[in-house]
N, C-alpha and C positions, 0 to 999 in steps of 0.2 A: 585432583583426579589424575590417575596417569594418563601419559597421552596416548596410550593406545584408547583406551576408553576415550580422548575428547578427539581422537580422529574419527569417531561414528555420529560424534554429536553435534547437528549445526542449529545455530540460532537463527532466527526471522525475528527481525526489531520490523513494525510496521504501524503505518495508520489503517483505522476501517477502512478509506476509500481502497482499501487495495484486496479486502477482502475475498472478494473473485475470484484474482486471479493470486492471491495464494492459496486457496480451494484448489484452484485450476494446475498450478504445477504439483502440490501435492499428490494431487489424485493421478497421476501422469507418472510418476517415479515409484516404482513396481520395488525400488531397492529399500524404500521408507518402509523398518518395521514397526514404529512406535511415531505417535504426536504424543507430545506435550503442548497443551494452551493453557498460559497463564491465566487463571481463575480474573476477572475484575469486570468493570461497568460496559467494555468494548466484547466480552467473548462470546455472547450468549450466541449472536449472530451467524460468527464464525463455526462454530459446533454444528450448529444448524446447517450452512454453507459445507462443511467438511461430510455431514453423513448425506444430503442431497449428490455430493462428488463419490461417493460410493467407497470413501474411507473412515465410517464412523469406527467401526470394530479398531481401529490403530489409534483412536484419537481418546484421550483423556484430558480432564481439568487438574491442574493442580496448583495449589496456592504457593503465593512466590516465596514464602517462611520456608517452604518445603522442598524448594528450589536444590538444597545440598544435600536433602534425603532421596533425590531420586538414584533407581538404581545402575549401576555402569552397563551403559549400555554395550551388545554383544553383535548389533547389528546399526545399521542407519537410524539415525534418530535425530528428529527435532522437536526443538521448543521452540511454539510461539508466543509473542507475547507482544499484542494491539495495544497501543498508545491513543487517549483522546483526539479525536480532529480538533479540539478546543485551543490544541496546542499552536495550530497554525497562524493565530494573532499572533503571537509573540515568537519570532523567527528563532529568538536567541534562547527563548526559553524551551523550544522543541530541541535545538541542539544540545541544548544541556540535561535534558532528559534521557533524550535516545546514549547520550555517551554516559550517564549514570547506568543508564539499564543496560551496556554493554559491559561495564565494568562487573553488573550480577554475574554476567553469565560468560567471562571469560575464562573462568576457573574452570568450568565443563564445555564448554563447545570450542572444537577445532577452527570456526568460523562463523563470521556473523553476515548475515545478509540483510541488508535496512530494505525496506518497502517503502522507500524515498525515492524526492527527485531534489531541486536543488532547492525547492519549498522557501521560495521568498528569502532564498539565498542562504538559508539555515544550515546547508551542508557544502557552503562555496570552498569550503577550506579544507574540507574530510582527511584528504590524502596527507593535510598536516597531524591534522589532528588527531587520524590513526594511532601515529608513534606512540603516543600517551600508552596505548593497549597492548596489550602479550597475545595479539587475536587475529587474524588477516580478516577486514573489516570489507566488504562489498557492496555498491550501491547501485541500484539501477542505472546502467548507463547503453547506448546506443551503438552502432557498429563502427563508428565513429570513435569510440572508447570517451565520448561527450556524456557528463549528467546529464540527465533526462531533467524538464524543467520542473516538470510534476505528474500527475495520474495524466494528462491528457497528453502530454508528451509524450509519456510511457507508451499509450493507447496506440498514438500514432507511429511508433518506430524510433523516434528521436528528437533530437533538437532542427534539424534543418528539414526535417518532413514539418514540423511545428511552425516552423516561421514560413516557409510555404504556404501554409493554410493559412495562416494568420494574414498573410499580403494578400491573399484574393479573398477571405470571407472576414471582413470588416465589418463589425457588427451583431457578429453571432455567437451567439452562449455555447457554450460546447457541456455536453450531458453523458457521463458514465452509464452504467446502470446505477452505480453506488451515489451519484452525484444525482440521479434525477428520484432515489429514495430518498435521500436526506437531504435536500438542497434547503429548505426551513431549516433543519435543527444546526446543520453548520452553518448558515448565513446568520443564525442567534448566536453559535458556541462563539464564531469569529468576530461577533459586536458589529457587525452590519444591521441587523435586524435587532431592538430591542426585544420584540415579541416575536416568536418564529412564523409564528399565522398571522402577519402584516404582509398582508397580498399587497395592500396599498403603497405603504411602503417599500417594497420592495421593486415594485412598478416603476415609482418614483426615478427609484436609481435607477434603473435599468432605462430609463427615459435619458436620465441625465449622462450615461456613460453612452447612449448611441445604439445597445441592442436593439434588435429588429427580427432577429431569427434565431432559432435555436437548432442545432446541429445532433443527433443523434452519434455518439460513437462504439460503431457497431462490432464491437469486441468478437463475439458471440456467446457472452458470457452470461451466468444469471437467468432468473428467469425473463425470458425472451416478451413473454405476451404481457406480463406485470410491468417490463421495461415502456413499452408502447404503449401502456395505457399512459404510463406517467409521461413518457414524452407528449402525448395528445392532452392532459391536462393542463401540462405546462405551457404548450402553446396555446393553448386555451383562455388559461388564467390571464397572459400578459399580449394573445393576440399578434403573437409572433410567429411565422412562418415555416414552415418543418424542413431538415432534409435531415438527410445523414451521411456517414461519412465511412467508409471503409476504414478497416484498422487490423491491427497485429499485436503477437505476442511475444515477439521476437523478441523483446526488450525484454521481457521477463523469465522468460526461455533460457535465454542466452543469462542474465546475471544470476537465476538461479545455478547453471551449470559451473559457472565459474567461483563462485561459495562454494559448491559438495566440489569440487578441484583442488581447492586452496585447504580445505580438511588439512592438518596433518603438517601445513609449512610450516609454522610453528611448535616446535619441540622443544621439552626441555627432561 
């Protein structure tokens, strides 16, 4: 693809838990004339999340065989394209996916933007491992210019807003929206949970690790009243304490802007 054509085209490599809030910049950048979401077992979600954000009319599926039949784009465009949460057991096998599925799509997009943070260390290394790529590659990172440690780091603004909270709430589970709708089915995908609906199990651990309360992270993303019912279930289930926490999207704000920036530094 010429590069006039992949300076319009940015990529989004992400996990579901980040779905929200790439809904949420999405639908915020009035310059997006087209989505692309990779057709697979993560998108149905997201399609849903993008027409709720009031960008359905820009948004299509299309299957990644078809990935080099799209056509050159004439204005702003992205592809996305969600990755399993299954991946997060295996740190090294998440890293090697996201850098396979950038390799798809360095051929059409001036820039890739991961929906990552440093995920069990899986992108400790990025800024090496870029070089491999023809792409100027972006990861969620902090004001600080620090990877975010993961979605709750994100959540919170950073690494050192993170470890902040973490030295005065010892003991407390911290809940997304996206984390308090799937916290079964990834505690199964990630082999904590052999059955996802092991309440008991799950207690268990949460006994053994020291939880005691579960922390709301109040984005304002998602829907808001479905969010609280699950946060009130949750502490329900396991009889843990509720509060919540103020939070930001600055983190995603900011490394969104710095991808649609970097569009275009690589030319050839």
């Amino acid at each position: 693809m010429a590069s006039a054509a992949k300076d319009k085209m940015l990529g989004l490599i992400g996990c579901r838990l980040f779905e929200d809030e790439i809904a949420y910049v999405l639908s915020k950048d009035e310059q997006v004339a087209r989505i692309w979401v990779v057709k697979n077992e993560e998108s149905e979600d997201l399609m849903l999340k993008l027409e709720r954000a009031g960008v359905k009319r820009k948004a299509r599926l299309v299957e990644e065989e078809k990935l080099p039949d799209l056509p050159r784009p004439k204005a702003l465009t992205v592809i996305v394209w969600l990755k399993p949460m299954a991946l997060h057991s295996k740190p090294e096998k998440l890293n090697e996916e996201v850098h396979a599925t950038i390799t798809k799509l360095e051929a059409r997009c001036g820039s890739v933007l991961l929906f990552y943070g440093l995920c069990g260390n899986a992108f400790k290394h990025l800024e090496r491992d870029a070089k491999s790529h023809d792409v100027p590659i972006v990861i969620l990172k902090d004001q600080g210019d620090q990877i975010v440690d993961d979605c709750i780091g994100t959540a919170l603004g950073g690494t050192e807003e993170y470890y902040q909270l973490l030295k005065k709430s010892s003991g407390t589970f911290f809940l997304t929206p996206m984390w308090a709708a799937n916290w079964r089915e990834l505690f199964h995908k990630v082999q904590i949970l052999p059955d996802p609906n092991d309440v008991e199990g799950a207690r268990y651990i949460f006994q053994c690790v020291g939880y005691k309360r579960v922390y709301k992270m109040d984005t304002g993303l998602g829907d808001q009243e479905k969010f609280d019912r699950e946060i009130d279930e949750f502490a329900r289930l396991f009889e843990f304490e509720k509060g919540s926490v103020p939070c930001t999207l600055n983190v995603v704000e900011r490394s969104y802007q710095i991808a649609k920036d970097a569009l275009g530094q690589f030319t050839s």
